[in-house]
N, C-alpha and C positions, 0 to 999 in steps of 0.2 A: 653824214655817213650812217647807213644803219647797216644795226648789228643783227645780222640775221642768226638764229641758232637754229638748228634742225629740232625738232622735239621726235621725240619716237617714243613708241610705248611701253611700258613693260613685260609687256607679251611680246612684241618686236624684239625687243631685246633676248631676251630669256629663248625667242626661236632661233637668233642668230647663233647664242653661243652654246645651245643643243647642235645645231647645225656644225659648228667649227670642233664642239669636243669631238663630235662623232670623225670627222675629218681628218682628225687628230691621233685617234685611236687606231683608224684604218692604215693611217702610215703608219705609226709605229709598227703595228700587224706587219705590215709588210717591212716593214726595214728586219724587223727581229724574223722574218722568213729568210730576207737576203742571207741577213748573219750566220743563222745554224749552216744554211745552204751551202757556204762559202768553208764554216768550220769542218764539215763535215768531208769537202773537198780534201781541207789540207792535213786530216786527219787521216783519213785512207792514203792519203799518198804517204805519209808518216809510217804508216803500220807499212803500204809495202816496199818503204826501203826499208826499215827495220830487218822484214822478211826476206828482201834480199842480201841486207848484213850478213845476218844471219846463216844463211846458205853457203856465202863465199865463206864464212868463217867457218865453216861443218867442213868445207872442203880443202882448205887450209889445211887443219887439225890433220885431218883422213892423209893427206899429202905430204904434215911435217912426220906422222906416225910410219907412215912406208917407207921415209929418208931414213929414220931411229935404226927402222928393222934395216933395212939396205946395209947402212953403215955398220951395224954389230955381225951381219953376214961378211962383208969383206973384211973386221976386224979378226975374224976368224972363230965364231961363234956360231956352232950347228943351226939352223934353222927351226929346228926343232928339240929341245930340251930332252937328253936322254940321260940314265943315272946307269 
């Protein structure tokens, strides 16, 4: 049986693994492209439900404040403050 072993040189070498860091880097590149891309998605849609919280809760407010006043009207309380 012989034992065959490949020899390769140290230029051969040292081109492949120039060859594979570079490779290496470029996906990274791109997966960390994917990510923000993807963050950046779920971040706006974050902000605009926030923003639409926010609005039903403005109109809430607006809507418990006009019940307050309604109610102290039919409790029998002028609508406007006179002395």
């Amino acid at each position: 049986m012989e034992h065959r072993e490949e020899s390769r040189g140290i230029g051969d070498l040292l081109g492949d693994l120039g060859g594979q860091v570079s490779t290496l880097v470029r996906k990274e590149i791109d997966l960390a492209r994917v990510e923000v891309t993807s963050g950046v998605g779920r971040m706006s849609r974050g902000a605009a439900m926030a923003g639409a919280g926010g609005a039903i809760l403005y109109a809430g407010l607006l809507v418990l404040l006009g019940a307050i006043v309604l109610g102290l009207i039919a409790a029998g309380l002028d609508a406007w403050w006179r002395r």
